[in-house]
N, C-alpha and C positions, 0 to 999 in steps of 0.2 A: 069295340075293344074293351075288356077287361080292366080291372084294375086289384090290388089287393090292399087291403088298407088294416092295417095294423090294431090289433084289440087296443084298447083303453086302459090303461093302468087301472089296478084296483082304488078306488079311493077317489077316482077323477071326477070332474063334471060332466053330468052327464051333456051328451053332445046338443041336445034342445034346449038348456039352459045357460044362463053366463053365470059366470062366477061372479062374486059380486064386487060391486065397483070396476068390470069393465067397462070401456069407454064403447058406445052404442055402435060405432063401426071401428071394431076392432082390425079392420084392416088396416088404421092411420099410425094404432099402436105398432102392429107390427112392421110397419115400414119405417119407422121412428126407430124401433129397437135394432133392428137389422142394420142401419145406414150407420149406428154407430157403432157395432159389429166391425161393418167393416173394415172399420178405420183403424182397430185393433192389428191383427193379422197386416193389416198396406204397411204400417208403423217399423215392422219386424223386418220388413225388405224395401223398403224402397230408401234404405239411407244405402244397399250393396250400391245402385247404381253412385251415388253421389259421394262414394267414399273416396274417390280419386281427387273430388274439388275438395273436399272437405280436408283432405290432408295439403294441398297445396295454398290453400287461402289460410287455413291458421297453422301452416308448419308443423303438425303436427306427429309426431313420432307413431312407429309400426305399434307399438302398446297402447300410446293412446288414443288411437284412430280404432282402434280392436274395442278400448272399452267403451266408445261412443255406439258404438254399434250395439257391441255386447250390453251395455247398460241397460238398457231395455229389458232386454229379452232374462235378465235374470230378475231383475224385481216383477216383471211379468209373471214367470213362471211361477215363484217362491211365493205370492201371495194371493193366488187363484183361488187356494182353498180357503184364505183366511177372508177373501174379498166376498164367495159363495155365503160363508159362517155369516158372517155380518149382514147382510139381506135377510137370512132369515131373522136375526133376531131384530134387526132394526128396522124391515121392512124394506122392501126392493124398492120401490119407488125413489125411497129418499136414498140408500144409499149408489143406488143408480145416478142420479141426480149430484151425487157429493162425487162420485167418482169421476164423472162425464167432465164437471167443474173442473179438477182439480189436472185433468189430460189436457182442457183447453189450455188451462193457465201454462202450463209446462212447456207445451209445443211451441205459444207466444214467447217463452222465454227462452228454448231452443234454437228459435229462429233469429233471436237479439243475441244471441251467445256474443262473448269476443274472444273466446281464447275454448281451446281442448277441457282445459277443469273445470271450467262453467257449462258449457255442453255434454260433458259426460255425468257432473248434479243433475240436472235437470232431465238428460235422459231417463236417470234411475227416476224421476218422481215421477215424469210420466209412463213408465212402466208401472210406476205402482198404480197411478190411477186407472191406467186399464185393467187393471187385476182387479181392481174394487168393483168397478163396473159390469166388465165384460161376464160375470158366473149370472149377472141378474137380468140379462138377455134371457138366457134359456129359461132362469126360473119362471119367468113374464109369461113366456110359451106357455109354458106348462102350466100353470096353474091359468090361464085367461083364453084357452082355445083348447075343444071337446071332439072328441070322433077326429071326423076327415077335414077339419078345421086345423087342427092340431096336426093332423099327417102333413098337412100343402105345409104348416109352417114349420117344421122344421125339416120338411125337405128344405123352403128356403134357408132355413139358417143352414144347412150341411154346405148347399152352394155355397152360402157368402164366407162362409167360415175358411175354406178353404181357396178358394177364387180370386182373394186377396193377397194373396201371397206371392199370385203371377200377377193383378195389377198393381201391386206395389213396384215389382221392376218395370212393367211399363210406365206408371206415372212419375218414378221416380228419372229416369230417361227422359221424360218430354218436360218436364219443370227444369233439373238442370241444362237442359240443349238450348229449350227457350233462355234464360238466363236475364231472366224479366225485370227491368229496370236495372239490371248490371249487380243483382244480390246473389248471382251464383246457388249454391245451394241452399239457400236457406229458405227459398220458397216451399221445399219437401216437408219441412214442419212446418211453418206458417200456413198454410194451405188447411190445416185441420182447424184454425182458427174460428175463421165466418162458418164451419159447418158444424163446429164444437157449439158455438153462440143461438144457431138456427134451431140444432137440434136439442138443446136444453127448453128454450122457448118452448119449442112443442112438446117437448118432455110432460112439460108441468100442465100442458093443454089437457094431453091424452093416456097417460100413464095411470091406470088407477090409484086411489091414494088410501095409504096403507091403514088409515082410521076406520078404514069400511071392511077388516077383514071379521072373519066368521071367529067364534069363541075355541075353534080345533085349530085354526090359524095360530092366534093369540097366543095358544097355549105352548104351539110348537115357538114360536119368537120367547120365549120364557124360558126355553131350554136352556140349561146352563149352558159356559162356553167350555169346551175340554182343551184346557190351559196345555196340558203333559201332552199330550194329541198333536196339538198345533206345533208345539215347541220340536216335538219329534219331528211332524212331516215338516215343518219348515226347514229343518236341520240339513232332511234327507235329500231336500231338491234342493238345496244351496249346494252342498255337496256334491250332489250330480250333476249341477248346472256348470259352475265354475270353471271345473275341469273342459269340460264341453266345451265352453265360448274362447279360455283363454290357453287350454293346453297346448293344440297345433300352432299360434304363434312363438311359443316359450318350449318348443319341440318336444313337448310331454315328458317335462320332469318328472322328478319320483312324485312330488308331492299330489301331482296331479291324477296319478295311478293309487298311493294312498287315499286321496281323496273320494277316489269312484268304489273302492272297498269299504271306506267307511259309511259312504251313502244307500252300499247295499244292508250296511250292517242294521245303520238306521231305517230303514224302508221294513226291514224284519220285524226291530222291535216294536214301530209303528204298529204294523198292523197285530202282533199278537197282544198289544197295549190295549187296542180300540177293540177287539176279539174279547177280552177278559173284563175289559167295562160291559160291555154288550149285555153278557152273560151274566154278567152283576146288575142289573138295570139301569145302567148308567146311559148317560147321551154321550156318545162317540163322537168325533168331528165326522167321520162317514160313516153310517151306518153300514157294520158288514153285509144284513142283506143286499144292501144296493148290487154290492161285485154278487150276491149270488141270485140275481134276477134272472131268469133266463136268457141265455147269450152273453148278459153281459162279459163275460171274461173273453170270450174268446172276440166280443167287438172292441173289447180294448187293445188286444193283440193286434185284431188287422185297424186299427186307428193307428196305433204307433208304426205298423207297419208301411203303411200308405203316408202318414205325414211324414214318414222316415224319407220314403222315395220322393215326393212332392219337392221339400225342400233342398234334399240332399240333390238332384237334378237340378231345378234353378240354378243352385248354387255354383254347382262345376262348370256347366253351362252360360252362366257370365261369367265366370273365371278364360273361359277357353274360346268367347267372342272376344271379349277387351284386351286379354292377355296376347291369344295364340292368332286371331285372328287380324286385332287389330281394331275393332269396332266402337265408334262411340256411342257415348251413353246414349242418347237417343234412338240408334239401331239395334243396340243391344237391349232395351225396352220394348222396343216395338218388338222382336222377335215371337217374346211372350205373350202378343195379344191371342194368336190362335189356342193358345191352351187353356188362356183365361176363359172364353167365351166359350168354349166347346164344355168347360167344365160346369160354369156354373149355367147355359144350356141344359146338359144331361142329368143336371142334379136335378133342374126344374120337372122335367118332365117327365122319367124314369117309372113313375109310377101309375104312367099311361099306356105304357109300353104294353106288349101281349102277356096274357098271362100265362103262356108256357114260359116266356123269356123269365121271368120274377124267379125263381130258385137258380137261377144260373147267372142272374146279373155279378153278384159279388166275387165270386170264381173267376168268372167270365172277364171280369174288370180288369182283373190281376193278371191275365194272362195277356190282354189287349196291352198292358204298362208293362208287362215285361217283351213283347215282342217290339215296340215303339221304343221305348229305351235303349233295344240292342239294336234297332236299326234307324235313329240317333248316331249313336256313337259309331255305327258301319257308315255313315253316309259323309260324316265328318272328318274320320282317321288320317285321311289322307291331305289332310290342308287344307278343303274346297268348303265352298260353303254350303255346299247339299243339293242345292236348288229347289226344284219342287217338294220333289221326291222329301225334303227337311220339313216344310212347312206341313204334309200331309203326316208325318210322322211326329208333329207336335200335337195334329189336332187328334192323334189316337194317343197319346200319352196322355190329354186335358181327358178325352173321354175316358178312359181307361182307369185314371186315379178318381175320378168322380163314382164310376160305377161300384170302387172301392169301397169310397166313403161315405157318400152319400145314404145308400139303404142299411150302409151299416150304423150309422146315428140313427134311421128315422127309429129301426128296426128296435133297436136296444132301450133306444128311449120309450119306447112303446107301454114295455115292460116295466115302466118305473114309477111305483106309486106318488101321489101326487104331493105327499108329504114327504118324500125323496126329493125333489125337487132341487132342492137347492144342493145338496149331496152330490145328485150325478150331475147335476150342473160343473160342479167344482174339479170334479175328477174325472169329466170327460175332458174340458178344458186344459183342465192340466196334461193329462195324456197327451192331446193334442201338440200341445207347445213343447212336451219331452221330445215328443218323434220327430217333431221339425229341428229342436234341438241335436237329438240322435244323428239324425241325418246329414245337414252340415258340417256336424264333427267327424263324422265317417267317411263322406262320401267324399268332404275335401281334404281329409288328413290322406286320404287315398288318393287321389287328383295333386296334392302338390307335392306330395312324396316322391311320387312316380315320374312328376316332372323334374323336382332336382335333383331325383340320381339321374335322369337322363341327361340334365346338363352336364354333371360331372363324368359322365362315361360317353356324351356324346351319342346317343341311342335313340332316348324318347324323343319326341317331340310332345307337344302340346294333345294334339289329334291323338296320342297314343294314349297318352295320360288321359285322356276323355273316354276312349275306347275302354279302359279296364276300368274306367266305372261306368261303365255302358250297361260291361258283364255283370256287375255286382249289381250297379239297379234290375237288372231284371232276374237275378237270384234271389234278392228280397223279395220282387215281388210275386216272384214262383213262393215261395212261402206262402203270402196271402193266399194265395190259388188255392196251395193245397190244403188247408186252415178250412175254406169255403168250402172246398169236396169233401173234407172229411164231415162236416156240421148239416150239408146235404144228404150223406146217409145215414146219419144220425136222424 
């Protein structure tokens, strides 16, 4: 069996040498950096399952049960790029190690919360400290693993990256069902504690330290910061975030339609900003060539387009177990283990597969998510729980968005010089987190729309309102398909 393995970025280490100051089995690092990876992405979804206790142990109102959740995931998003910038110039280790710190302490104070206003602070911090963190994952990749060292690992990162997402509703499910020691949900963030503590330990073991890098290292850490850069794209994903997390509660006021224009406006000036430094010799917060590496644009397309469907599915899908079904949290976690495993399975392996298969996995993927999707939502329509026939259509929808995503990261990153690094770290990331964002706000502003006209007209049901975003997931992910065939005859 075949395999195809990805050229080397220009600038990389070569694949018979280490970079300097990695740790002599670099496999310990990479299992160190990935386990707090995952914790990232579990963080974003495993409070959906627990948001039922969570509103009924501190009384908490439809707003502010939205910003517990929401909290997160906007300090998340908004500081991915500014978390990326700071690695380089302070050095990933350490700011790895500040940011790791600073998610442990948060979760231990999530978990003590006593009231909705202290849980939703504190969510926002540790969203920022995964933001700090989580860009100096990939940079670690990339600059400390060469050739097919470098491919095996971010395939693993594509797995965890994504994989998380579906075991956060499952562990989220088996922590509140358990109800361990009578603390209800508060085990969902405590739970990151001893593994927050374990993994800084070894952090500081096996993480190269930043005093050993090369004088082309150094130089790049020395690069100014681009103040007007940062100022803009933090602007523009605040902007675009907001709306997203809190519009569908607050039934998408004006402001919130104002607000996604003015985040388009700012995403423009951004980039003709960073464009016009460029060309000036200026340091950019992203380097335009990164978007013009080859692939890249069009892998940032099917990344938003796959984390669009990834999350937007979860999402409706415990909407339409707990809700329309009836299901508790711990059934409605477990449902998600087969797409968990099937996903970050396929991601593992994918590039052992045959090599006729290799030009057709990413197409291929998108069509196996959009068939699994709409027969999902055919299996469910009718009020029944699927039976078999659901569980094998979840494990083609874990494959399906894997074959997505998967070779679309290894693939792109491939392409990315090794002084990019911290760059596409930033702005893959961040794609990432829009599309999961994207897709929640769509997939369920659609899902509960359809369900409250149907109450008032007496119509839909639940299963129906699941059903028409059955269709829409697999319209999306017909898009990625055809995105994959066109870049195939290309």
């Amino acid at each position: 069996m075949t395999t195809t393995t990805p050229p080397a970025p220009a600038g990389s280490t070569p694949a018979s040498s280490k970079a300097p100051g990695t740790d002599k089995r670099p496999g310990r690092l990479l299992a160190v950096v990935l386990a707090a990876q995952f914790m990232a992405p579990l963080d974003v979804f495993i409070v959906n399952v627990a948001a039922p206790t969570i509103r009924a142990e501190l009384h908490a109102s439809g707003a502010g049960l939205q910003l517990v959740i929401a909290g997160y995931t906007i300090t998340y998003a908004v500081l991915l790029i500014t978390g990326a910038r700071l690695g380089d110039r302070l050095g990933h280790r350490r700011v790895f190690l500040a940011g790791l710190a600073v998610f442990t302490a948060a979760s231990l104070a999530c978990g003590l919360a006593r009231n909705t206003g202290e849980l939703t602070g504190f969510r926002l911090v540790q969203g920022a400290g995964a933001a700090v963190f989580i860009p100096q994952v990939l940079s670690l990749i990339q600059r400390n693993f060469a050739g097919e060292a470098r491919t095996k690992a971010l395939g693993a990162y594509a797995a965890v990256l994504a994989t998380g997402a579906a075991a956060g509703q499952v562990l989220g499910g088996v922590l509140v069902s358990a109800d361990l020691f009578g603390t209800g949900w508060r085990p969902v963030f405590l739970v990151n504690v001893p593994v927050g503590i374990v993994l800084l330990v070894l952090a500081v073991r096996v993480l190269p330290r930043d005093g050993d890098a090369t004088e082309e290292r150094a130089a790049e850490r020395a690069r100014p910061l681009d103040l007007p850069g940062l100022l803009l794209l933090g602007a523009a994903v605040s902007l675009f975030t907001v709306p997203l997390v809190l519009g569908q509660q607050q039934d998408w006021p004006l402001w919130s339609w104002l607000s996604l224009v003015a985040a388009a406006l700012c995403f423009a000036l951004f980039w003709t900003y960073e464009s016009r430094l460029s060309r000036r010799g200026g340091a950019p917060l992203i380097a335009p060539r990164v978007l013009r590496s080859p692939g890249m644009g069009l892998a940032v397309f099917r990344i938003i387009a796959v984390m669009a469907a990834n999350a937007g599915f979860l999402f409706v899908i415990t909407l339409h177990m707990q809700g329309g079904l009836g299901y508790g949290a711990l059934r409605a976690g477990l449902t998600f283990a087969p797409t968990a495993v099937v996903f970050g399975l396929v991601g593992l392996t994918w590039r052992r597969w045959p090599q006729p298969l290799q030009r057709a996995l990413i197409p291929g993927g998108f069509v196996l998510t959009a068939l699994s999707t709409g027969a999902v939502g055919l299996l469910l329509r009718d009020g029944g729980d699927g039976g078999l026939l659901f569980f094998v259509a979840l494990v083609g929808v874990g494959a399906g968005l894997s074959l997505g995503f998967s070779p679309t990261l290894t693939r792109a990153l491939a392409t990315v010089r090794a002084e990019d690094a911290a760059d596409a770290s930033g702005l893959l990331a961040t794609v990432t987190q829009l599309g999961q964002l994207t897709g929640v706000a769509a997939f369920g502003a659609l899902f509960l729309n359809r369900l409250e006209s149907g109450g008032a007209l007496g119509a839909y049901t639940s299963g129906d309102a699941l059903w028409a975003c059955a269709c829409a997931l697999a319209a999306a992910a017909a898009l990625g398909a055809v995105s994959g065939l066109v870049r195939m005859r290309r």
